[in-house]
Every structure is written in structure tokens, then in C-alpha cells.
N, C-alpha and C positions, 0 to 999 in steps of 0.2 A: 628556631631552636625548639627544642620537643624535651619534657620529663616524663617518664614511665615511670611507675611502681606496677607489679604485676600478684594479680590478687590469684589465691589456689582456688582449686573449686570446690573448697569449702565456703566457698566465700569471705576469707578473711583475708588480709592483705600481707604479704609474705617478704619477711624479713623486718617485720619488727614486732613490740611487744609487747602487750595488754602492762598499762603500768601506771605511772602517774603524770603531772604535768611538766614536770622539772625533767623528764628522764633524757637522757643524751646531750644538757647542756653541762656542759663547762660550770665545776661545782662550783669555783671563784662567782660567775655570772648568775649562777643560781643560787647565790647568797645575797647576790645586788639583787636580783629580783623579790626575793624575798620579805628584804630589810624596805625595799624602796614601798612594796606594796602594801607592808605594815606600813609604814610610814604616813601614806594617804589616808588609809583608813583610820589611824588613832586620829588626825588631823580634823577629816570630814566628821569624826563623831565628838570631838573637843570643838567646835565649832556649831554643833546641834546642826547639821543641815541635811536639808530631806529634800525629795522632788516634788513637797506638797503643793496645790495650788491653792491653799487656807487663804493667801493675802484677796484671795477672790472673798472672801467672808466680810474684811472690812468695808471693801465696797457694797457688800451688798446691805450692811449692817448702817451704812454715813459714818462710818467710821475713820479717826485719818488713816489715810492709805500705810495698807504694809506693803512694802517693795521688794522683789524677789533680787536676790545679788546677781543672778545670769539669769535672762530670757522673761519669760514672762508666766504669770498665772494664765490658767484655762479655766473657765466657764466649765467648760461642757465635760469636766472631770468633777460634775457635781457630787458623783457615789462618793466620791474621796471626801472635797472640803465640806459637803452638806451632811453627810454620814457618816463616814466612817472616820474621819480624826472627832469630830464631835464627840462621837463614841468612845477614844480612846481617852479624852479630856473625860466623859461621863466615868469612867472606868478609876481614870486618879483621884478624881472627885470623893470617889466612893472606895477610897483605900483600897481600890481592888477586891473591892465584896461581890458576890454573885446578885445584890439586885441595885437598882437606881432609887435609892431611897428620896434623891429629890426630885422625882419626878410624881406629878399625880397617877402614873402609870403603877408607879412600882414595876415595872419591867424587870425583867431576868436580862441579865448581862452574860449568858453561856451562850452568844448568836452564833451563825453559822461564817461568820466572820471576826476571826479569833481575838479576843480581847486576853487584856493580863489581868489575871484574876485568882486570886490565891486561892487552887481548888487542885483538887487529884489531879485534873488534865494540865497543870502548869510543866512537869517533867516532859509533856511532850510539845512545849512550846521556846525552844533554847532562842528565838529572836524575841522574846519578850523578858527574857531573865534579866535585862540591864534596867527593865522598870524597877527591880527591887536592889537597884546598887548604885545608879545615878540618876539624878536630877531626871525632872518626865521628858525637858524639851532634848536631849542628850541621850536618853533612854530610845527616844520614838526617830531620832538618826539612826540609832544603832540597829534598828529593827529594817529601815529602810536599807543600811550598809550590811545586812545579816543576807538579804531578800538580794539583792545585788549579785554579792559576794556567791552566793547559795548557786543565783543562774549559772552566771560564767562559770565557775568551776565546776560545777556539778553537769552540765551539757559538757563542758571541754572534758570531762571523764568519762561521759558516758559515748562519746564519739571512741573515745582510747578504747572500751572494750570492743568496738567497731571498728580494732586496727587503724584508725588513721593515729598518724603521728601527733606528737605533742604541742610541736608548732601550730600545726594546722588546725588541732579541735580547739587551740583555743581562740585562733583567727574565725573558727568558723561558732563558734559560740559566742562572741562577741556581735559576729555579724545577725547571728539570732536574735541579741538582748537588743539591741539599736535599730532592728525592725519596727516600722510605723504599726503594725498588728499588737505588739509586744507593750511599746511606751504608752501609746492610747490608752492599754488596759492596766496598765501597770498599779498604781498609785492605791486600787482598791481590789488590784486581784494579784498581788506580785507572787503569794505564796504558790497558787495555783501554777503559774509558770515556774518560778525559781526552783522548787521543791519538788517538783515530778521527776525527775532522773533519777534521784538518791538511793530509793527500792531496787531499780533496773541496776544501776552500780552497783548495789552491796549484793545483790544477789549475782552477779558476774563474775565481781570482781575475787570477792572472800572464798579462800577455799576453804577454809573448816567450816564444816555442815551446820553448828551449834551456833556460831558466831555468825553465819552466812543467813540464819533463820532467824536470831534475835536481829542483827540488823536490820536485815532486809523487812521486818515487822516491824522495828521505831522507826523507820525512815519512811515506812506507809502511813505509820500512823499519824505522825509531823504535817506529813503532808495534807492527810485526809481535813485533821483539826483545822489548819492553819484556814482553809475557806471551803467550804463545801459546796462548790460550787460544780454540778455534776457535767453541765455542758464542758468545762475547759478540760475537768477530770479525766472522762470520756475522752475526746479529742487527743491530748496528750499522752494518754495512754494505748490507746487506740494504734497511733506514730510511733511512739517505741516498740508496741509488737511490731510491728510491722518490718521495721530495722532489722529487732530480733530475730524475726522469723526468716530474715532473707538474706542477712550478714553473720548470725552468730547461730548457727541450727549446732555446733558442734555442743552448744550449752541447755539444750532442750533434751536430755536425758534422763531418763525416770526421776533420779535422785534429786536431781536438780529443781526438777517440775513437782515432787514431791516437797521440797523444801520451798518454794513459792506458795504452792499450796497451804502449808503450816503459816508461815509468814501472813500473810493475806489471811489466812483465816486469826491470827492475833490479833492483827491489826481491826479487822471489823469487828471481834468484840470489844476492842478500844473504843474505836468510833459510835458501835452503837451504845456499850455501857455512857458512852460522855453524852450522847445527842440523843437518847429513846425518849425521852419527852418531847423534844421540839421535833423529833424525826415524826411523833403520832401528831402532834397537834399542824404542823405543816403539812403532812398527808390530806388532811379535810380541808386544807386550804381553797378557796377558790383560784389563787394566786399567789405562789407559783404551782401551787398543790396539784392543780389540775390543766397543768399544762403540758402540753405535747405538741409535736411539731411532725410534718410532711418534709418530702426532699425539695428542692427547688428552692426558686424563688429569688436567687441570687442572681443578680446583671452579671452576662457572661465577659461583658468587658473586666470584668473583676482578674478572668484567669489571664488575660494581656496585663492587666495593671502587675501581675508576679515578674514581669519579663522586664516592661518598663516603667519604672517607679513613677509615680506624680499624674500618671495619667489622667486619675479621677478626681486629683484635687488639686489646687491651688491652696500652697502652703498649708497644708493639713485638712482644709477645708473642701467640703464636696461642690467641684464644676455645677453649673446649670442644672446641664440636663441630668443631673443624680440627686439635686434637693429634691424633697425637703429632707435628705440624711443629714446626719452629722459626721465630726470626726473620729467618731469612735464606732462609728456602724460603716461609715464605707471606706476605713482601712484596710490591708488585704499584707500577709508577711512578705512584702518583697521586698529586694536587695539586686544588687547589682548578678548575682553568683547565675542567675537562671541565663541572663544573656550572655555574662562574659563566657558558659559553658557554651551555647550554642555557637557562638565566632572564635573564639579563641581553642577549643578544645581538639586536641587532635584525634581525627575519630579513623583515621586507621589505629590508630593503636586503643580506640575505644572501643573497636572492631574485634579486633583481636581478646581484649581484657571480657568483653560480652560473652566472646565463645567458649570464652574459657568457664564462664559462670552462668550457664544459659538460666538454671533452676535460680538461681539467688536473684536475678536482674527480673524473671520471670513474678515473681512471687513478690518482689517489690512493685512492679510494673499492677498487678494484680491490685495490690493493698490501695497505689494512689488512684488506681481507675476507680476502683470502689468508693473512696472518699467522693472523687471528682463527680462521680453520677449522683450525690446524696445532695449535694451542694447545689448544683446548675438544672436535676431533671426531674422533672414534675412525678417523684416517687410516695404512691398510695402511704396514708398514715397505717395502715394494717403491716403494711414490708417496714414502716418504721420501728412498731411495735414488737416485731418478729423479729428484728435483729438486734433491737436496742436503740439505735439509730432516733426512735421517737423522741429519748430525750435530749437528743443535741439539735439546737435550731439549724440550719445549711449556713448559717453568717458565724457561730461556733465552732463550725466544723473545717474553716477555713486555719482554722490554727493547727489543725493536722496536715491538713494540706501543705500548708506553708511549713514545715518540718522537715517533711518527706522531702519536700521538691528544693529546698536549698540546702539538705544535708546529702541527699541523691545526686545534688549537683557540684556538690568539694569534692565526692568520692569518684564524679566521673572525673575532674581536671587532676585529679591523684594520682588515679590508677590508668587512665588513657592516657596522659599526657596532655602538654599545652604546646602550642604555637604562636610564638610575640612577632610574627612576621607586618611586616608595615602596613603591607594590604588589607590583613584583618584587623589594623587596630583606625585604619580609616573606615571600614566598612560598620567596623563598631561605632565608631562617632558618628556616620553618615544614618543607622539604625536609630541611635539615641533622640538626634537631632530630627528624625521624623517622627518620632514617640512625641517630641516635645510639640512636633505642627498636628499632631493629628490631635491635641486637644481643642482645637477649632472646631473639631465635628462636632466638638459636646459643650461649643457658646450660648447656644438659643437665643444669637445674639447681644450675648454682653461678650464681648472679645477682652476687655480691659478687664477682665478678671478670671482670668487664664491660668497667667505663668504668675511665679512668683522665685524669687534667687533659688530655692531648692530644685528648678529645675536644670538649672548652672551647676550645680555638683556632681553629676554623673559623666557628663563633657569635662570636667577639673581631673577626673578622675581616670579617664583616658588617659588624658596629659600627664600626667603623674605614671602612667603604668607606662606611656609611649618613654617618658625618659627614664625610670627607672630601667627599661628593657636595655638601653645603651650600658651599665653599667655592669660588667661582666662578673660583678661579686653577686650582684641583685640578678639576673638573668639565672645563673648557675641552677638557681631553685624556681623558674618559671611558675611551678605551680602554688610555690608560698607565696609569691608575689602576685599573685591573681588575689588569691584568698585573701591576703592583707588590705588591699586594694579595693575590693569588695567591701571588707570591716570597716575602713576610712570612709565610703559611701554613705553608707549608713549610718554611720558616727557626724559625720558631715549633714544628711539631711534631717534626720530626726532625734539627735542627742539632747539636742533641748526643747524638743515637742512639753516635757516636763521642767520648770525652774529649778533652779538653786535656789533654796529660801530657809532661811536661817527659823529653827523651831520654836525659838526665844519666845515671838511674840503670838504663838499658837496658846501657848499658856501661862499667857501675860494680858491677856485681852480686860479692856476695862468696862467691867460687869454693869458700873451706875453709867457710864455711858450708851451702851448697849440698850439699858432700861428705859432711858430718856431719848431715845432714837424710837424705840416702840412705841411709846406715851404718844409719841410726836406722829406717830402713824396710826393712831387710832385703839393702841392696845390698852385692854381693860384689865385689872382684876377681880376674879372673881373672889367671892365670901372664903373660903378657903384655902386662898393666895395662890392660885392656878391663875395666868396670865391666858389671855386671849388676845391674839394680834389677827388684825386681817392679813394674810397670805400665805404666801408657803415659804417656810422657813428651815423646811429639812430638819437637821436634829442641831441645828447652831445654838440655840436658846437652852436648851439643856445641856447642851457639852460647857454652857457658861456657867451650871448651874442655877437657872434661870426655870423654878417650874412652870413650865406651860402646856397648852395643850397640843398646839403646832410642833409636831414632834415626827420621826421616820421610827415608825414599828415594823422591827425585825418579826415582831409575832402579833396576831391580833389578839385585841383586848377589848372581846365581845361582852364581859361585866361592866365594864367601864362606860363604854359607851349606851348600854342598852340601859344604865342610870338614868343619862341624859335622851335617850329616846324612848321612853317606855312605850308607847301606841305605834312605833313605826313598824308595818308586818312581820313576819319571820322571817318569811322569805326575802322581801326586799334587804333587810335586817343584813342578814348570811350574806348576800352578793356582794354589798355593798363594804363592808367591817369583817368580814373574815378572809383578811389576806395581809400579807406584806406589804405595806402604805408607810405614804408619806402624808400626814395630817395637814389640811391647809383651811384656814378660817375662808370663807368668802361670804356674799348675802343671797346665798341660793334660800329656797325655803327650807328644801329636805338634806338629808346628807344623801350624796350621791356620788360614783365613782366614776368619773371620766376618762380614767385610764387606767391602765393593769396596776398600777402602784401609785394612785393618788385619791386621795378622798378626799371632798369637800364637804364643810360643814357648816351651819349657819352660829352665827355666834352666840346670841339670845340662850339657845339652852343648855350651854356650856358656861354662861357666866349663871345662870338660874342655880339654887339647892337642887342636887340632883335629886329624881324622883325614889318612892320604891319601886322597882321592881314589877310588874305584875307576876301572878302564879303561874307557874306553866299550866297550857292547856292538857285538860283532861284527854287519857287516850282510848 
């Protein structure tokens, strides 16, 4: 059995209608959906629960265990529970004031990772407005259910201006959010993904010019504040031209491109009026200030891993021969959609839909090859430089990739049609099920740490589409049942990559306990009531209100430290303390940086009265 939709050569898809998500349901059913999706959500936010992995804090703190209600905490989502909640505890702390006054930093809380803080830029932060009207652990759900909420529907809109149906963008936006690319990075970068579409929408969707330019400028600028983080920025932006330019050309009309224009240029003197301090003082950075990146350098097994999930990991974790990665560096956005297109897709009539839109298919064909060569081929930092390119690392720029290639891939099962014939849906199981043997190649001999049940879910999910296909209510739409099918997948393998964990005891944590756990490991204070602990503690101890030195500085705090090291040279000085770090006491002699964001310090002259100063040298 075969669906068609047939797109014009304008590239849009013909016979239906740039609109919302509800459009074409039955208005009874679109008031159950409605009521029901409220529903979850008052629920999930009267319950405080987030996808944090903070209960990772009390272990690392000998604290008694906090236990997540589904799944489990992550380690290696340390940005999250070692910074960035710390930070948002530091932020209540501190009544939402711009600095950390219980810190010996005194740090500025305006970081490039959006805190609530009663300051001009708060109107363009609507997921943090529940910090100033409910409880914080209540408030910091809300902000997670805001980030949520924001992806799915804002991707499921932004597919609507892309002509697909409303069924489908929001089966194919889901299968987005529930990508292992996506959950990995979610927890400390949710705003960068959730919030990218909303620009592209308002400026689509709005037809008054006035309101199409004031939106399309809050919704950049939302975006921009909420993490600034230029790699995913870039990448996802990068992906919706691309879309744009090859499905929606009929919207690339002076006016329209004039009205971006304005918009975009609103939105950067938002961005820079909020961030032109920390934008100069992170320019002279050593780290990230002065970083840049070549193409390559990505395992090409990476673009198989898009096809067949799990390849490179067992249970989120990287195979053998890919350590020493972790799970957040050798994720890759896959889903079921890349294969199920190539077995299931009917390609005379993809045949047909291609010749109809040589330029549109063309010009997206173009965009991903471009990604694809930045990522896999050893391209000069100079061609990085000259396209822009320099500032997305090729492991970055896999979130482009993975956009293009499984929203490229709902539009081909749409518009060419599908095929549920019995042959290809063994051929599919008999594909899967060599995806799953050919992780053998990459044992280096440990075999017993392979597979792990997520590799059982893609073969479940055959089975599920082999018998829903018997059913001739569920057949009728072949190609929604692909895409839902697809969304279940990924829902199945990676939905609780992140826990359920109740926010309660994020800001309930007991401070004299946490104190006498340090004591017990060696921590001192100094004359000044600045604690000194051996290790590395992220920003946990201050997000308890707890002043220490062992802290994560979003900016360096080259006064501070050159107190305590007055004689160590300038230069050393600079390499070492001007950058983005995470402070950790050890018994080196000097301070020294052993990685791009860690600095070690010896503890003696941080518990010492800090020095003066000496003069600057004469010039």
C-alpha cells in the first residue's frame, strides 16, 4: 500500500495550509487534546519535577542518597548538576540580584547561561518568570516544562510553515526532542535547542509587517539570552536556512528579507546592550575566547550511527573501540526515520515528487553535503574562518546535520509515499538486526559489553508497525504511521537517558551536613571564612551558600587570584586564570591548567591573608 502527497515546484506541499497544530482535527478532539495537555503539565509543575541529575550531587557530596522517581541520575551531565542548577540555587540565594555576594568571587550573575535575575533583560526571559510567583523548586520545573513545551511545538510549527501536516510535524518534532543528540545535551543547553525555531515561525508565519518584525525580534532575542552558546546557535540556524531556502523560497522576498533584517538587527542590540561586558571580557579569553576549530575529525562511523541507532554505544555509553569518549560527545541525532525512509519509502513516486522539485531537492542536497564535508573532512581552519564554519567544532555541527537529515526524511515518506509490503518490513528487521551484529567490529574484545535492551527497541518497533499495517484504519495513513512509529523509537530508547527527580530536595539540601562532609575531607577555613576543600567541586558548594574557593567561573577573576599569587609571571598568570574554569584545590605546587576549563590550585595560599598586589611593570 503506497501514500502520496505531491509537492508544487515551489517546493511546498500542495493541498494543505501553513497553520497551527490543532488545524484539521475534529474541534471536540482538539479540546481533549488541549485540556489533557494542560493537564500534564499543571501536574508535572505542582509536583516540582525536572530532568535534573542534582541527585548525582548528594553522592558525590556522602550525602543520603536522593532518588530520582524514573531512571536514573547521569554523572557525565555534570554542566547541569555541577553548574548550572548550582547557579540557579546561587541566583535564589541572592534574591535574584546581579552579583553572588556569598561568594569571595563576588561574581556577576548576568552569565551566558540565563539565570533569573531582576534586571532589564528579565522580559526577555518568560521561562524564568515562575521564579518570581512560585516556590524555586516549582519555579526551576516550570522552566524545564517551558524548555519542553517550547521544542515540540515550536519545531512542530516550524515544520507547518514547511507544508507538512499537523499530525506529522508534531510526530516528527517529537522524534526530534527524544533523539540521543538532543537529551544528552539537554539539561544545560535546552534553551539553545527548544527556542531556535520561534524567529523562523514569526517571521513565516505573521503577515502584518509590524508585528512580523516586533516578533520575529523577541523571539531572537529569547533565544539569543536564554544560552549563548554560538556552536548550537550557528548549527541550528545554519538548518533552518537551509529548509528555508529549499522548501519556503516563495517567503525570501525583499520585504520579507527586509523585515528579518530589522528584526535581527533588534534583536543584537538586545543581545549586545545585555552581554557587551562579558562579550569584551570573554573576547580576551584564553578559553573559550580564543578558540577555533578545523573540519574533520569526526569517526565516519558516526554517519552509519544516523541510520542505525546504538551502533556506537551500549546503552548511551561509548563501545570499546570509541573510548575514551563519553555519552555526550559520541551521541549523533538518530532515529529510526533515516532507515525506515530508505526500506519503506516508495521511490517511484519519490521519483516522480524529485522531478517535480529538481531546484528545491537540489539546494537542500547542497546545504547537507556542505554540513556533511565540515564534520567528516579534514577542511583548513582558514575555509573555517571564511565561512564562519571556524566557530562550530565538526561534533557541533552534527546537530545540523541531524535536522536536515531526519526532517529531509518525513518530507521524503510524505510526499513520495510509503510501502508496508511484508518483504520490506523483513528486510528492515533483517537490516536492524545486522546494525545490532556489526557492533562486534568495534569489541576490541570485550563482547560482554556490547548490547544493552535499547538495542531491542528498534526490532519492537518493526513489530508494532508490522501489525499495526494489518489494521486498515492505521494503514489508510502509511506515512503517519511510519512517523509515529519512528517517535515511539526514540521515545523508547532514549526518553529517560534524563530522570524524573522531584526539585524539592535541590533546594532543601542540608548546608551543616554538606560542611561536616568537607571538614571530613580535609577542608579548611580560611581567616576570612573562604573554605578550602581538596577537589573539584564544580559550583555545588556555593549553590549551598557555602563561600568557597572551589567554585565554576563563568568569567575569570584575574584580581582575585593574582592576591593570592602575586610573584607567579604574567604570562604564565594569563594562560592559566583567564578563562572559563572550574576551580579545584589539589597539592600541586603552582596553579596550573590541565584542561581547557580546569584549574588547579595548591591550597596554602588561598587559606594565607592575601598578598598586595605588586605594581604593574613599567612600560
Amino acid at each position: 500500500m503506497t501514500a502520496r502527497a505531491v509537492m508544487g515546484g515551489d517546493g511546498l506541499l500542495l493541498g494543505t495550509r501553513q497553520g497551527g497544530l490543532l488545524d484539521g482535527l475534529d474541534p471536540r478532539h482538539a479540546r481533549w487534546c488541549v485540556v489533557v495537555v494542560t493537564v500534564l503539565c499543571l501536574l508535572y509543575v505542582a509536583f516540582a519535577l525536572t530532568p535534573s541529575s542534582y541527585a548525582m550531587a548528594s553522592q558525590y557530596l556522602d550525602l543520603e542518597p536522593i532518588k530520582p522517581l524514573l531512571g536514573k541520575a547521569r554523572g557525565i551531565r555534570m554542566d547541569e548538576w555541577t553548574v548550572y542548577t548550582p547557579y540557579i540555587q546561587i541566583a535564589v540565594a541572592n534574591d535574584f540580584g546581579p552579583i553572588n555576594a556569598h561568594s569571595p568571587y563576588h561574581e556577576t550573575l548576568r552569565s551566558f547561561q540565563s539565570l533569573p535575575l531582576l534586571d532589564w533583560g528579565l522580559p526577555f526571559k518568560p521561562y524564568h518568570w515562575a521564579f518570581f510567583v512560585l516556590p524555586p523548586a516549582n519555579a526551576y520545573s516550570f522552566f524545564f516544562l517551558f524548555m519542553t513545551m517550547a521544542f515540540v511545538c515550536g519545531w512542530a510549527l516550524f515544520l507547518r510553515q514547511l507544508r507538512m501536516p499537523p499530525l506529522a510535524a508534531v510526530l516528527v518534532a517529537a522524534t526530534l526532542y527524544f533523539s540521543p543528540y538532543i537529551q544528552v545535551w539537554w539539561t544545560s543547553n535546552a534553551g539553545a535547542f527548544a527556542l531556535a525555531p520561534w524567529a523562523a515561525v514569526a517571521w513565516l508565519r505573521v503577515e502584518h509587517r509590524g508585528l512580523r518584525i516586533l516578533a520575529s525580534a523577541y523571539a531572537l532575542a529569547v533565544w539569543l539570552l536564554a544560552i549563548a552558546y554560538p556552536p548550537f546557535i550557528i548549527s541550528a540556524g545554519l538548518a533552518m536556512a537551509v529548509l528555508v531556502l529549499a522548501f519556503r523560497r516563495d517567503a525570501l522576498g525583499l520585504p520579507r528579507l527586509l523585515d528579518a533584517a530589522l528584526a535581527g538587527g533588534l534583536a543584537l542590540v538586545i543581545f549586545l546592550g545585555y552581554f557587551h561586558e562579558a562579550i569584551e571580557i570573554m573576547r580576551n579569553t584564553v578559553y573559550p575566547g580564543q578558540r577555533e576549530s578545523a573540519g574533520g575529525g569526526v569517526n565516519p562511523v558516526a554517519l552509519a550511527a544516523h541510520w542505525f541507532p546504538n551502533l556506537m554505544t551500549r546503552g548511551f555509553y561509548p563501545l570499546p573501540a570509541f573510548e575514551p569518549s563519553n555519552a555526550c560527545e559520541i551521541a549523533v541525532f538518530s532515529s529510526l526515520l533515516p532507515l525506515f525512509t530508505a526500506v519503506l519509502a516508495d521511490w517511484a513516486g519519490v521519483a516522480r515528487w524529485a522531478r517535480a522539485n529538481r531546484l528545491s531537492l537540489a539546494l537542500f542536497a547542497a546545504g547537507i553535503a556542505l554540513i556533511t564535508c565540515w564534520i567528516f573532512l579534514r577542511v583548513p581552519l582558514l575555509v573555517g574562518k571564511l565561512t564562519g564554519f571556524s566557530m562550530v567544532p565538526p561534533t557541533r555541527a552534527l546537530l545540523a546535520f541531524g535536522l536536515l537529515l531526519n526532517i529531509g526524511c518525513a518530507l521524503v515518506l510524505l510526499n513520495g509515499g510509503v510501502c508496508l509490503q511484508r518483504r520490506r518490513l523483513v528486510l528492515l528487521a533483517g537490516l536492524l538486526l545486522a546494525g545490532t551484529l556489526a557492533k562486534f567490529a568495534f569489541g576490541q574484545g570485550s563482547y560482554a559489553r556490547l548490547h544493552a535492551t535499547a538495542d531491542a527497541w528498534p526490532l519492537l518497533c518493526v513489530g508494532v508497525l508490522a501489525l499495526a499495517a494489518r489494521r486498515p484504519r492505521l494503514a489508510a495513513q502509511p506515512a503517519l504511521l511510519v512517523l509515529a512509529v519512528a517517535a515511539l523509537g526514540n521515545l523508547l530508547t532514549n526518553g529517560l537517558f534524563n530522570p524524573v527527580q522531584s526539585a524539592h530536595p535541590i533546594f532543601a539540601m542540608d548546608r551543616a551536613a554538606v560542611l561536616a562532609s568537607m571538614q571530613a575531607r580535609g577542608g579548611q577555613m580560611a581567616a576570612d571564612g573562604t573554605w578550602v576543600v581538596p577537589g573539584r567541586y564544580g559550583a555545588l558548594l556555593p549553590g549551598l551558600g557555602i563561600p568557597a574557593v572551589n567554585h565554576t567561573l563563568y568569567f575569570p577573576q584575574l584580581a582575585y587570584f593574582r592576591q593570592h599569587f602575586p610573584t607567579m609571571p604574567e604570562d604564565a598568570f594569563n594562560t592559566t586564570f583567564n578563562r572559563y574554569h572550574h576551580v579545584m584545590v589539589s597539592d600541586v605546587a603552582e596553579p596550573r591548567s590541565m584542561y581547557d576549563d580546569l584549574v588547579e590550585i595548591p591550597a596554602a595560599p588561598m587559606l594565607a591573608a592575601p598578598a598586595v598586589p605588586p605594581a604593574p611593570p613599567q612600560q
